[in-house]
PLY file of the C-alpha trace (Angstrom):
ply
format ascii 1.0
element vertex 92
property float x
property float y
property float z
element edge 91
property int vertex1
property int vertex2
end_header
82.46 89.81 99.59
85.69 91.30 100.83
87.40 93.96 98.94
91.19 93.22 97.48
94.23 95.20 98.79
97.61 94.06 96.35
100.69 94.77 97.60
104.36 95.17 95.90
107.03 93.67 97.87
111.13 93.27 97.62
112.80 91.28 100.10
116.57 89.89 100.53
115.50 86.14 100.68
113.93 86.56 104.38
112.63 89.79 105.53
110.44 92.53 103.43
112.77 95.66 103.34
110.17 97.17 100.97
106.27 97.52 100.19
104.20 99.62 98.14
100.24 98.85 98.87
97.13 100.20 96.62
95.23 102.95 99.33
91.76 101.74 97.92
90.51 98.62 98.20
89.39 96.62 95.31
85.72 95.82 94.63
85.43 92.24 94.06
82.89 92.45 91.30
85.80 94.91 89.42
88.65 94.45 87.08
91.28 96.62 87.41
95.14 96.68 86.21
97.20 97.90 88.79
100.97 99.70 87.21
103.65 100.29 90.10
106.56 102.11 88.73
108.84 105.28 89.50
107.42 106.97 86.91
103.69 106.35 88.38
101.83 109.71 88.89
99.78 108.70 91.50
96.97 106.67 93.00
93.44 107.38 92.00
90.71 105.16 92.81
88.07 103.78 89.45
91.05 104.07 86.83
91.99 101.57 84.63
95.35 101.42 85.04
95.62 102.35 88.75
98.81 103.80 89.10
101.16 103.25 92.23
104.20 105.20 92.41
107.65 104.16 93.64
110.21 106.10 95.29
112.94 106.04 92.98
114.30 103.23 91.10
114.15 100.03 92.51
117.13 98.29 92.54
117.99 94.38 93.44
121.29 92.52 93.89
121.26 89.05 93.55
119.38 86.97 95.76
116.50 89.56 96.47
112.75 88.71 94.94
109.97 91.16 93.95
107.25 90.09 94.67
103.17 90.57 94.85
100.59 89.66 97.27
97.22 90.47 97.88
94.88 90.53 101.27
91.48 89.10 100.94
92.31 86.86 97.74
89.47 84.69 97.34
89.64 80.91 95.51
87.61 81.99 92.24
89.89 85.23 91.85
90.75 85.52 88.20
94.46 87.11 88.69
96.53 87.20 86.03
100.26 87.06 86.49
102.78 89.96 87.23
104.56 91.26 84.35
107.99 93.28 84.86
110.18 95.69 82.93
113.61 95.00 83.99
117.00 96.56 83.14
120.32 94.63 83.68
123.91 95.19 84.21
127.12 93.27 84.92
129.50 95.15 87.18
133.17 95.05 86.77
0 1
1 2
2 3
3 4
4 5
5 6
6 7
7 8
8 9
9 10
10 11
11 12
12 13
13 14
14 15
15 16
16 17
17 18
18 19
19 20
20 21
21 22
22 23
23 24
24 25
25 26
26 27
27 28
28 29
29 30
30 31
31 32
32 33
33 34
34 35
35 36
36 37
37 38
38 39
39 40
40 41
41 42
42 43
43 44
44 45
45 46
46 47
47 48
48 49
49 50
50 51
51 52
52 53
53 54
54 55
55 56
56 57
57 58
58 59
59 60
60 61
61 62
62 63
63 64
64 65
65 66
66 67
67 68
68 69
69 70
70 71
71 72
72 73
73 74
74 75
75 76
76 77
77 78
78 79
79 80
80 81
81 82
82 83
83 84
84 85
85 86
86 87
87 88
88 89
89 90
90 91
């Protein structure tokens, strides 16, 4: 069985101007809960929750998507949705 590799993305509709990718590789007979944030103090492998850090806020006009993907995602995968903390504004 392959192991699984998630991936954070933002894009502007199109094209992926950002990704942040776990460095180890998922078991596929393991659970884990993967956090990506600013605040993230970085990766370590066997932690529950693996922590990937951002460079700075992240922040989207309208239009762009975050999304998540992950290579090697098999059918019986058991993988629960994303959940986000989000802070919003209105300009002037």
């Amino acid at each position: 069985m392959a192991s699984r590799q998630p991936r954070f993305l933002l894009d502007g509709g199109t094209l992926d101007y950002f990704r942040a990718g776990s460095l180890a590789a998922q078991p596929a007979s393991q659970t884990w809960t993967y956090v990506w944030g600013s605040d993230a103090w970085g990766e370590a492998s066997n932690r529950d929750p693996y922590m990937v850090p951002l460079v700075g806020a992240v922040i989207l006009v309208g239009g762009h998507h975050i999304r998540t993907s992950t290579a090697n995602l098999q059918a019986g995968d058991n993988w629960g949705p994303p959940q986000f903390i989000v802070e919003e504004w209105i300009e002037p």
